[in-house]
C-alpha positions as CSV (number, residue, x, y, z in Angstrom):
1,X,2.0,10.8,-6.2
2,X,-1.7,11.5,-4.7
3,X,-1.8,11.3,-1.0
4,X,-2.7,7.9,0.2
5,X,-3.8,8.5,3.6
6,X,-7.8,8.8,4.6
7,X,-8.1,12.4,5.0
8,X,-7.8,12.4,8.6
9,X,-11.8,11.3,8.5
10,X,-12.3,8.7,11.7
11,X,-12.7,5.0,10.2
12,X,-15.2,4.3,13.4
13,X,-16.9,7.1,14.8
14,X,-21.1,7.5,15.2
15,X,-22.0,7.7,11.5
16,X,-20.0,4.4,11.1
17,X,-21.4,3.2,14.2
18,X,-25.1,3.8,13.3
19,X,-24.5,2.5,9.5
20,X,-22.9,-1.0,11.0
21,X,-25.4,-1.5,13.4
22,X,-28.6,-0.6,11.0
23,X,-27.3,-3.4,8.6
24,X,-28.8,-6.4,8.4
25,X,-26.4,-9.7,9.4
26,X,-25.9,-10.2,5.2
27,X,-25.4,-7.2,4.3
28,X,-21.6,-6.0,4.3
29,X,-20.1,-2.9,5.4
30,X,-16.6,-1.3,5.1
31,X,-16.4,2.2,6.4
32,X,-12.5,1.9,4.6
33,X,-13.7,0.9,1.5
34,X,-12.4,4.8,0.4
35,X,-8.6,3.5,0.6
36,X,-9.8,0.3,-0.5
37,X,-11.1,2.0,-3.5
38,X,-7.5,4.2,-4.3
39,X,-5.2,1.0,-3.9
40,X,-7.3,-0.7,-6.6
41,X,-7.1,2.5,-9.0
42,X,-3.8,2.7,-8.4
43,X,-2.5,-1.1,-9.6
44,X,-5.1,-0.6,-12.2
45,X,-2.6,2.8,-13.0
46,X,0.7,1.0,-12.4
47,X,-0.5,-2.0,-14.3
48,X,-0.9,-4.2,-11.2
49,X,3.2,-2.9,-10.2
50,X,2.3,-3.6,-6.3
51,X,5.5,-1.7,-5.5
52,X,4.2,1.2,-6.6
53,X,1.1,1.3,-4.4
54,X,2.6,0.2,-0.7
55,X,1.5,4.1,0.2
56,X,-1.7,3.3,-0.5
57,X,-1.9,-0.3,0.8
58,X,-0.3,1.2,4.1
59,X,-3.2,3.3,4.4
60,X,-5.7,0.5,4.2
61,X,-4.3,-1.4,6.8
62,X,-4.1,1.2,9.0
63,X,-7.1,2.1,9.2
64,X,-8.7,-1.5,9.4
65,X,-6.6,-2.0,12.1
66,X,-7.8,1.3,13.5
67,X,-11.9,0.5,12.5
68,X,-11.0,-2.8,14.4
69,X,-9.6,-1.6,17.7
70,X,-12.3,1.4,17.8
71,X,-14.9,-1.6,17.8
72,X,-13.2,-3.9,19.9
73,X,-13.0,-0.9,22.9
74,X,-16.9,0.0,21.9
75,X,-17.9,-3.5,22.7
76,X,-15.6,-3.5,26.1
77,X,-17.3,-0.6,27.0
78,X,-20.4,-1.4,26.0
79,X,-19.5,-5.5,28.2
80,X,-20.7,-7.3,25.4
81,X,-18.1,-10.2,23.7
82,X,-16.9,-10.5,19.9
C-alpha cells in the first residue's frame, strides 16, 4: 500500500498562514486537501471499500486536527478570539 501520511510537510506553517489570510472571506482554503485528495483516489481504487482506506483517512484527520490546533495557538498568541 502507498504511504498515507503527509510527508512530514507542516499542515500550518507561514506559506499556509500567508495563503489563508490573503483569501478573501468566500473563498475556501484547505492546506490538507493533499490527503484529502489520496483518500478519495483510494475508494475510487477499492471501489468505495472504506476499510481499505482507514490509513489514509487517519491521515486526514490528523492533520486537520493538527491545521486546527496550530491556528487555534496562532490566534492565542496573536489575543484575538475564534
Amino acid at each position: 500500500m502507498a504511504q498515507a501520511g503527509s510527508g512530514g510537510k507542516e499542515p500550518w506553517n507561514d506559506e499556509t498562514k500567508n495563503k489563508f489570510e490573503g483569501k478573501s472571506r468566500s473563498e475556501y482554503f484547505d492546506p490538507c486537501h493533499e490527503a484529502a485528495q489520496r483518500s478519495i483516489k483510494c475508494l475510487h481504487r477499492n471501489q468505495g471499500d472504506r476499510t481499505m482506506c482507514s490509513d489514509y483517512f487517519e491521515a486526514y484527520r490528523n492533520c486537520k486536527k493538527q491545521w486546527i490546533e496550530r491556528r487555534r495557538e496562532q490566534k492565542r498568541k496573536e489575543g484575538a478570539l475564534f
